[in-house]
N, C-alpha and C positions, 0 to 999 in steps of 0.2 A: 335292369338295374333298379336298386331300391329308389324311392322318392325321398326325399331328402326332407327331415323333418324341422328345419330350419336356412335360411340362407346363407349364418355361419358357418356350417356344419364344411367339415373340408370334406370334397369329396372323396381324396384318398380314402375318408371312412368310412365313406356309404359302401364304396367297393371294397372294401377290408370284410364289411359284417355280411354283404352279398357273398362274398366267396364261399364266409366260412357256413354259413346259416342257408343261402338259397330260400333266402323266404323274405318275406314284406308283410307278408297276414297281421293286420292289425292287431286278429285278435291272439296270435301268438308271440309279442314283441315282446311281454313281462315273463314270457314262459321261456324262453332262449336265453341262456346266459354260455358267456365264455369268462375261460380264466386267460388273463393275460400276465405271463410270466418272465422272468428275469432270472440271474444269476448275482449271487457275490460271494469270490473268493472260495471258486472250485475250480481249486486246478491241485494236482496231486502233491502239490510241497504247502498247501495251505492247513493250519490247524482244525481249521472250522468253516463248513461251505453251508451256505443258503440260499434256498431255491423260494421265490415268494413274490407275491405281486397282488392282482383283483380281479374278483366276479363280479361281472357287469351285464348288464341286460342291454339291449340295445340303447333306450333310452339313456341310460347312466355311460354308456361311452359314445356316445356323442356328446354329450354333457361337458362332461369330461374333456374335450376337446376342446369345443370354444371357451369352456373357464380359464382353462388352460395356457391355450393361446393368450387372451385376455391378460391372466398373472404372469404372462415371462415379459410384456410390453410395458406392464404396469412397471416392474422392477428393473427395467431394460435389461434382462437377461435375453443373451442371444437364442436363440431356438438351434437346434433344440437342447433340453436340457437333463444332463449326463454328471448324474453325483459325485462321477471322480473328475472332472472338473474342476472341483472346492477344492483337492490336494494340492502340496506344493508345488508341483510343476503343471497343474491344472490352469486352462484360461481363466477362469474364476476364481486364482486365487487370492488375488485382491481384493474381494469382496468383501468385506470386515463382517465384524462379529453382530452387530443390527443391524444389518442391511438383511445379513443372510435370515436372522430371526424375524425380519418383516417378513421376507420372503416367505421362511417355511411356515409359517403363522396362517400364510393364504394358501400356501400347497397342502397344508393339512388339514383347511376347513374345506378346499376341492375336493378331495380324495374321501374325507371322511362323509360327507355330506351325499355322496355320488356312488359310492360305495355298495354293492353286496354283500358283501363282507370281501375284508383282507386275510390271504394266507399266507404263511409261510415253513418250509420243512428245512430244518437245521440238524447238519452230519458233522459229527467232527471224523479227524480223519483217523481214529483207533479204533472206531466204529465202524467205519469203511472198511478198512483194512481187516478188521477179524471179518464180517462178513461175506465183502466179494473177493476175499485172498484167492489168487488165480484166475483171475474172471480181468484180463486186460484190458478187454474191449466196452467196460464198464463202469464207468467213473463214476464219482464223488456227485458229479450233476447230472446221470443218468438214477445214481440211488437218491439222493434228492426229488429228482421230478418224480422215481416213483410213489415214495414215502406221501409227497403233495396228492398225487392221485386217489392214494389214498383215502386222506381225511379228507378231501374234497367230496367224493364220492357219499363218503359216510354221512357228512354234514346235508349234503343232498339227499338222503334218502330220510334223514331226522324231518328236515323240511318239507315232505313229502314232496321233492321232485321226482319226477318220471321221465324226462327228456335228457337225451344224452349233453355232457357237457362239452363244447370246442375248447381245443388249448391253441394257443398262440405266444411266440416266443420270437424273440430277434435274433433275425434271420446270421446276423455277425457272428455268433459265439461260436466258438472255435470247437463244440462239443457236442454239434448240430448232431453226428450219426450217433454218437449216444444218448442221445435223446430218442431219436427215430427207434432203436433199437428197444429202450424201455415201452416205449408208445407200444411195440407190435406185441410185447411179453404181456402188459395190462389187455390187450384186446383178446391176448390168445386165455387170458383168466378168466374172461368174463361170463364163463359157466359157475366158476369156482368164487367170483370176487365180482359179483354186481355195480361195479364201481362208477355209472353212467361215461364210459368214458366215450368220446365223439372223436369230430377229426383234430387231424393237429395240422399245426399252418407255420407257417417263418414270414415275417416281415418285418422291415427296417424300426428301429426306435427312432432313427433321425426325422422318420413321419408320422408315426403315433404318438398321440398323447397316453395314449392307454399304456404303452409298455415304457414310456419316460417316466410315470407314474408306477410301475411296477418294480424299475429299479429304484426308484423313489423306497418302496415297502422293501425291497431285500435290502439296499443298504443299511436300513435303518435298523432293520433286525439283527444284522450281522456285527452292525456298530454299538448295538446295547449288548450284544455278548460279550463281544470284545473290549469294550472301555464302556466306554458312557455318549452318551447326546446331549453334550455341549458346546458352548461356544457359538453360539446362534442357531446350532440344530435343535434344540430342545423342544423348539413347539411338533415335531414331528417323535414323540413318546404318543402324541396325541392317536398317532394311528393302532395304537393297541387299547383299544376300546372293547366294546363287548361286543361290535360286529368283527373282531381278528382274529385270526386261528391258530395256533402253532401246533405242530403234530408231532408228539412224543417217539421218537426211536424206537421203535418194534424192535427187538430183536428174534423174536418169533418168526413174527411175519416176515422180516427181511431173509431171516434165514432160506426159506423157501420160496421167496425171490430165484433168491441163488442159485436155490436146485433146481429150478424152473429153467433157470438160463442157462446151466449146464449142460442138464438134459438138453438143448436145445444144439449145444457146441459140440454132439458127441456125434461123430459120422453114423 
């Protein structure tokens, strides 16, 4: 088991970054990063799905963690903390309109301060739908997560990374085997599409701060497509900085996505 580089640090994390990484090497902890990912608003009757969340190096999510923790005690938000909450029939939705902009005012200097950069990949669903027409067993957040691998990869290779990247995702969402399913398609490309892509893991949001903060970045993106970030969300615009990614719709490249996974369904 890792050593634990602080006595906040919760251990569910130390064993999270063990799993994924199996490494402690000091001098590889700036070189390891994982993207830790989320969903919003992918499910087949949605107009617009977003797949988005952070790359983090070891140090930045454990970081991440105790800030974390820290800001939901500060503001008495219960743990953990889940953006659809704020809706109307959310625990939190009595929270008023300043309480919530103190709040995100400190979730976004967390996030942005702790940061590798933030991504996110945004599909609407006439885009989905021309591309994986016939293709069932491939949703809206499996073409998402690929789209992210994507420019993840790219962005990584600009940076001159060379290390493969872990994903991690919680473990709840209802779209777990399409995911898995996209995961095997980028690893079976990776002659054709150098994409550094690593393992992929599930674990709960109710004990990461990493991926409470992940939904944190795909709400927010899904919510500036769709309307706007106000009413006490505003200070979280702040996460589209010059460390955040959005990855433009390939129609190209999703194409042959497609035919990849075709190929793949034909006895």
């Amino acid at each position: 088991m890792p050593e634990l580089l602080d006595e906040n640090i919760d251990s569910h994390c130390a064993s999270t970054w063990w799993v994924l990484h199996r490494s402690n090497d000091p001098t590889r902890r700036a070189a390891l990063l994982t993207c830790y990912i989320d969903e919003s608003g992918t499910d087949s009757n949605s107009a617009i799905a977003v797949v988005g969340g952070l790359v983090l190096d070891q140090s930045q999510f454990f970081w991440i963690d105790v800030e974390w923790r820290k800001c939901l005690a500060k503001h008495r938000i219960p743990w953990p903390l889940h953006m659809k909450e704020f809706g109307p029939h959310g625990k939190l939705k009595d929270v008023n309109s300043e309480q919530r902009r103190s709040l995100f005012t400190d979730i976004n200097k967390i996030i942005s301060d702790n940061k590798t950069f933030s991504i996110a990949s945004v599909l609407t669903a006439e885009q989905y739908r021309a591309t994986f027409a016939g293709i069932s067993d491939f949703s809206m957040y499996g073409a998402c997560f690929t789209t992210l691998v994507m420019l993840n990869g790219s962005q990584a290779r600009r940076e001159g990374y060379q290390d493969d990247i872990a994903y991690l995702l919680d473990t709840g969402n209802p779209f777990k085997h399409q995911i898995l399913n996209a995961h095997a398609v980028m690893l079976s490309r990776r002659a054709d599409f150098p994409l550094n892509v690593g393992t992929l893991g599930f674990d709960s949001d109710d004990e990461l701060s990493a991926l409470q903060a992940a939904d944190v970045v795909s709400w927010s993106v899904r919510r500036k497509f769709a309307s706007e970030l106000r009413s006490g969300f505003e200070p979280l615009t702040g996460i589209f900085d010059k460390k955040h990614l959005e990855v433009p719709y390939s129609l190209e490249w999703m194409l042959d996505v497609a035919k990849t996974i075709r190929a793949k369904m034909e006895p």
